[in-house]
NUBA-489786 format. One record per residue (C-alpha): x, y, z. Coordinates in steps of 0.02 Angstrom, whole numbers, always signed. Layout:
<recs>
rec x X	y Y	z Z
...
</recs>
This chain:
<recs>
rec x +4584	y +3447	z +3789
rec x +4523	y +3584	z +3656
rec x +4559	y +3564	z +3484
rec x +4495	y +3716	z +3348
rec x +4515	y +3679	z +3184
rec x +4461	y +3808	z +3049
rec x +4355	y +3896	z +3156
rec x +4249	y +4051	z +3057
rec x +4112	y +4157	z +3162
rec x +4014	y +4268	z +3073
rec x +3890	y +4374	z +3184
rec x +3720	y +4406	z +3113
rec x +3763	y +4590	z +3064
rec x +3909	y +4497	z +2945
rec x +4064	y +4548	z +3036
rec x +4171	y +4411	z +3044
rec x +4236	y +4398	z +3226
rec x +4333	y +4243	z +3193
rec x +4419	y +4200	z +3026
rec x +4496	y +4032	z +3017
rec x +4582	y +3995	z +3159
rec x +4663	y +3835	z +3202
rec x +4733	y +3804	z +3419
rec x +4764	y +3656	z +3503
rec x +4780	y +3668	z +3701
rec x +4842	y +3548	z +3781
rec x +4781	y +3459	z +3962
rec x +4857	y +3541	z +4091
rec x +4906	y +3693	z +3973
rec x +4894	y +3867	z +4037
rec x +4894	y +4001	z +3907
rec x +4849	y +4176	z +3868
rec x +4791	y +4264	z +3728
rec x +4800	y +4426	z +3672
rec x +4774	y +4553	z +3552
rec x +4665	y +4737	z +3537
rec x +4469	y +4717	z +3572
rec x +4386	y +4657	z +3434
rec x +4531	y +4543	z +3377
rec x +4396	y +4389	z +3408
rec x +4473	y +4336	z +3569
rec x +4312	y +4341	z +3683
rec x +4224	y +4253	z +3527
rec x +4351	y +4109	z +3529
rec x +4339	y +4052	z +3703
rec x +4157	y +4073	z +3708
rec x +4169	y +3929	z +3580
rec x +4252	y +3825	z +3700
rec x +4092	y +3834	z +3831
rec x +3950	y +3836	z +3694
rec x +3878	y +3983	z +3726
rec x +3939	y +4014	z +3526
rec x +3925	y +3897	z +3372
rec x +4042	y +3884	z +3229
rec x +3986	y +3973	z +3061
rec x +4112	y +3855	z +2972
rec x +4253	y +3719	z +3079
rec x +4248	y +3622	z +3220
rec x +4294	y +3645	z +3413
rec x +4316	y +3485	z +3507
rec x +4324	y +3478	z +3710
rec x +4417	y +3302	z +3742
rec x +4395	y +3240	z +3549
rec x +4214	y +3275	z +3545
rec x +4130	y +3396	z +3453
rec x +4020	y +3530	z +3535
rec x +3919	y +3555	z +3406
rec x +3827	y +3389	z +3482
rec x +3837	y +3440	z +3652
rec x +3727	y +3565	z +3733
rec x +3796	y +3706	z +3846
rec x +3750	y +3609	z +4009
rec x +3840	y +3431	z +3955
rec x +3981	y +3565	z +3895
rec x +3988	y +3690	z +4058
rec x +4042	y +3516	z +4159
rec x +4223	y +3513	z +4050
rec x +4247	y +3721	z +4032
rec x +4191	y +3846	z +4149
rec x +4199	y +4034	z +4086
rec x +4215	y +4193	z +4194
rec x +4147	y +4317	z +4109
rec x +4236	y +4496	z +4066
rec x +4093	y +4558	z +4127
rec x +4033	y +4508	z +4299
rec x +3869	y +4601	z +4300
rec x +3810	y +4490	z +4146
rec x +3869	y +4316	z +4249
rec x +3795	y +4368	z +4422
rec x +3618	y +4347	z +4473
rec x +3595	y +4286	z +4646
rec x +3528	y +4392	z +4787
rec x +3668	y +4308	z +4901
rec x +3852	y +4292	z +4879
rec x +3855	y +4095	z +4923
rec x +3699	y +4072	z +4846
rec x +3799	y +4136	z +4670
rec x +3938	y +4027	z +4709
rec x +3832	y +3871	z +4756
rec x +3732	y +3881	z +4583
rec x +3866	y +3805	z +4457
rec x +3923	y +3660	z +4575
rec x +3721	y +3633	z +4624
rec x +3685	y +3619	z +4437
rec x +3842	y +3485	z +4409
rec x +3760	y +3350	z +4547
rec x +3869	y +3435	z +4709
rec x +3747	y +3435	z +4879
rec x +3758	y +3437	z +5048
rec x +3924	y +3465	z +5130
rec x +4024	y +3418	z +4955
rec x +3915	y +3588	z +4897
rec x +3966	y +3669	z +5049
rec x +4161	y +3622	z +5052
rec x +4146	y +3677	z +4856
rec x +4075	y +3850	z +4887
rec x +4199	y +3863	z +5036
rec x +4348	y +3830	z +4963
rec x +4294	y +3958	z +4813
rec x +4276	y +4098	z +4937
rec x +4406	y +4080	z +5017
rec x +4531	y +4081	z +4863
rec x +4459	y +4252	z +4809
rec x +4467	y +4315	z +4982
rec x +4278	y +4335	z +4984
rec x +4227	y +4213	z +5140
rec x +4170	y +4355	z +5259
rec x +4063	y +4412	z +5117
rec x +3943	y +4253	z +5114
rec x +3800	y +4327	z +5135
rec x +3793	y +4491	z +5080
rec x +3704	y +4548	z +4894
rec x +3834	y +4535	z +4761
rec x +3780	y +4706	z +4715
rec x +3820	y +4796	z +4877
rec x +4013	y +4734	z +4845
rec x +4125	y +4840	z +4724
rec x +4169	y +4818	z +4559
rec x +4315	y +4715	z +4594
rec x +4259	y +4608	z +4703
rec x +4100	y +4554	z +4592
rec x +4253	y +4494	z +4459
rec x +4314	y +4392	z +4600
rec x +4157	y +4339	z +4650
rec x +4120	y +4292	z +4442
rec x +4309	y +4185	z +4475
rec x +4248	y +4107	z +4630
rec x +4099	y +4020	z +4559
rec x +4156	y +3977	z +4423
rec x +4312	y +3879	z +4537
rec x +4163	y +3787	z +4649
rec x +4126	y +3698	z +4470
rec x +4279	y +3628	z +4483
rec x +4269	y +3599	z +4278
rec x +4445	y +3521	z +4219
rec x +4451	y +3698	z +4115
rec x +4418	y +3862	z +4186
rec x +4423	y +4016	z +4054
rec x +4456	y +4181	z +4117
rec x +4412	y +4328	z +4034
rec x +4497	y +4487	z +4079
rec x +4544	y +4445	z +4248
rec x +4633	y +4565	z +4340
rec x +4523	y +4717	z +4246
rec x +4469	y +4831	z +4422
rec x +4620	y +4754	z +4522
rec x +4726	y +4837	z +4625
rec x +4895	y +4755	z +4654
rec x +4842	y +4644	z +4790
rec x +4710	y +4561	z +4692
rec x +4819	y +4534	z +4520
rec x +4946	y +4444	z +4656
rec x +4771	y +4340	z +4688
rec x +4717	y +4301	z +4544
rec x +4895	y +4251	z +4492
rec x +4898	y +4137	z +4637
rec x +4744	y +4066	z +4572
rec x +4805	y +4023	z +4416
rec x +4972	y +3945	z +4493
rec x +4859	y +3853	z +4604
rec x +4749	y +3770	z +4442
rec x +4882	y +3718	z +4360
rec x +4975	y +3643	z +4498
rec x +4817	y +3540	z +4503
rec x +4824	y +3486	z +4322
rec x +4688	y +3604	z +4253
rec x +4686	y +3699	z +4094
rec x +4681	y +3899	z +4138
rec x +4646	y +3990	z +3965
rec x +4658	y +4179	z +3996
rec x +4624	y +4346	z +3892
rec x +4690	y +4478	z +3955
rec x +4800	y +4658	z +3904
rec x +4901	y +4639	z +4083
rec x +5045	y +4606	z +4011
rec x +5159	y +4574	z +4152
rec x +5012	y +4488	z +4213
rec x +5019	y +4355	z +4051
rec x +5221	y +4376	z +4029
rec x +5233	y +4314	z +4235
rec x +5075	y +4193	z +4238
rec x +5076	y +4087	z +4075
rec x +5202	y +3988	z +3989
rec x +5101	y +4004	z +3822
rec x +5035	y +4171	z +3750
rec x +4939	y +4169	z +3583
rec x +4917	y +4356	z +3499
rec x +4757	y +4364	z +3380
rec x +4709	y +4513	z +3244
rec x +4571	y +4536	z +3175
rec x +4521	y +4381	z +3182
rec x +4670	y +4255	z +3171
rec x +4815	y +4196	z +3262
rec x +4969	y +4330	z +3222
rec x +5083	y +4234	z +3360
rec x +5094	y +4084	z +3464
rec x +5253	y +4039	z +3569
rec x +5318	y +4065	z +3752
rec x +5324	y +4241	z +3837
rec x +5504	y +4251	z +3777
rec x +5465	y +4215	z +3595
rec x +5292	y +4325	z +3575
rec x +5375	y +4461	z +3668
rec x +5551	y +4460	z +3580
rec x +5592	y +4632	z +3488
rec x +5562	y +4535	z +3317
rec x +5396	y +4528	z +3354
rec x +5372	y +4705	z +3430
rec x +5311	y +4767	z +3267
rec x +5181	y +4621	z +3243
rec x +5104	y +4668	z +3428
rec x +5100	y +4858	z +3388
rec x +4990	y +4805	z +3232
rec x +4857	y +4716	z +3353
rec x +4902	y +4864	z +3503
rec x +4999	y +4786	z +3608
rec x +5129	y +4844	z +3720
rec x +5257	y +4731	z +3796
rec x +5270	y +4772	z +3968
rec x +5430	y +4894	z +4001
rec x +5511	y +4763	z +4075
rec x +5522	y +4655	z +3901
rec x +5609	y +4834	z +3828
rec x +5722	y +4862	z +3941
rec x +5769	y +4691	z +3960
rec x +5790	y +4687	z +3800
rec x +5895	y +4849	z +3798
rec x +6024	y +4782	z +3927
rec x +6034	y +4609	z +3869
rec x +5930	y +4505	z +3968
rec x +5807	y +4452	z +3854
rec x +5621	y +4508	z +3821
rec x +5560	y +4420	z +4001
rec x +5685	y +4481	z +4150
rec x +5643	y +4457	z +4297
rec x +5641	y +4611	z +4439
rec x +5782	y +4539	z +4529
rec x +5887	y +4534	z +4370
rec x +5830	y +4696	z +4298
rec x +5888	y +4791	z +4480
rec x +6055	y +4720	z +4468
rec x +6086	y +4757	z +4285
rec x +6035	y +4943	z +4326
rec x +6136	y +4940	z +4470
rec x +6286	y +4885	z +4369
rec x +6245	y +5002	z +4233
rec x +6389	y +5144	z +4216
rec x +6309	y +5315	z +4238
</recs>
């Protein structure tokens, strides 16, 4: 589904955001990717979507190239939810947001409708229909950002920082969400620095500094102790879980109902 090969981004003021980085992702895949801010990850996926050109490399989005395609051809195969939901939003209504995308792709009438429905209603925002994005809170504009970018219904949605502003109910959501895409073959590409969120979510987690891929494996692989001083180098903490896992001899990805009875069994 996306293929980067070699891919260099230089931003006009010279820093270079993204320094030869080669990813395949599979159809279907979910993954994560991590790493400190300004480790290139928001740069990468915004590749993926066109909204960014290569300086040097390719990106292809089902074997073609996007430096062909423009960002409407591409925003049918990869829709992006931005980290930022008050640069994405720009309706005066909350369906109105929602029905934009799916409008734009060729959806009308009561295929637009079902679309925009079905949106809301994963992100728990249905009573909220017609109310200005701006009089909801923070967290919910994120979801709202999620929702319409779901009423696409683009065979890859990329999310970027997630759960950021989400209190426990709403990472459960937006976990759900996930589960939900990929039961229904799409490819959910995630940044994020929830890392119980990534470690419990995605079967794939890719860890990028400055620029480059440091690590790419399976939750158990990227957070095994090996690699604990690789992810302190890019700021990342495994989740305490992954250490004390670790510590009693369950492996860097326990899960809770393991982790109580080892610390039940634990002498002293």
């Amino acid at each position: 589904m996306i293929e980067v090969r070699g891919l260099v981004h230089v931003y006009p003021d010279g820093t270079r955001a993204v320094d030869g980085v080669h990813l395949r992702i599979g159809d279907g895949e979910q993954i994560a990717i991590i790493g400190q801010n300004g480790s290139g990850k928001s740069t990468l996926v915004r590749h993926f979507n066109g909204l960014l050109r290569p300086t040097l490399g390719d990106v292809l989005i089902d074997g073609q190239l996007t430096a062909g395609l423009r960002v409407a051809a591409l925003a049918a195969n990869v829709g992006l939810a931005f980290q930022d939901p008050d640069r994405q939003i720009f309706a005066g209504q909350v369906r109105t947001e929602v029905a934009f995308g799916p409008h734009n792709l060729g959806l009308r009438s009561a295929a637009l409708e079902t679309a925009v429905t079905k949106a809301l209603d994963a992100v728990g925002l249905t009573e909220q229909g017609e109310r200005n994005p701006y009089d909801l809170g923070f967290s919910n504009r994120k979801l709202l950002a999620l929702a319409s970018i779901l009423a696409m219904g683009t065979p890859t949605v990329v999310l970027d920082e997630p759960t950021t502003g989400q209190d426990l109910r709403g990472v459960e959501r937006v976990r759900r969400i996930v589960a939900d895409l990929a039961a229904a073959g799409r490819t959910v590409v995630a940044i994020s620095h929830d890392m119980r969120f990534v470690a419990e979510a995605f079967p794939r987690v890719v860890v990028m500094r400055a620029g480059r891929v440091i690590l790419d494996g399976t939750p158990g692989e990227v957070f095994a102790e090996a690699n604990w001083g690789a992810l302190a180098g890019t700021y990342v903490e495994p989740q305490l879980a992954s250490r004390v896992g670790v510590r009693l001899g369950l492996g860097s990805t326990p899960t809770d109902a393991a982790l109580i009875e080892a610390l039940v069994k634990r002498p002293g």
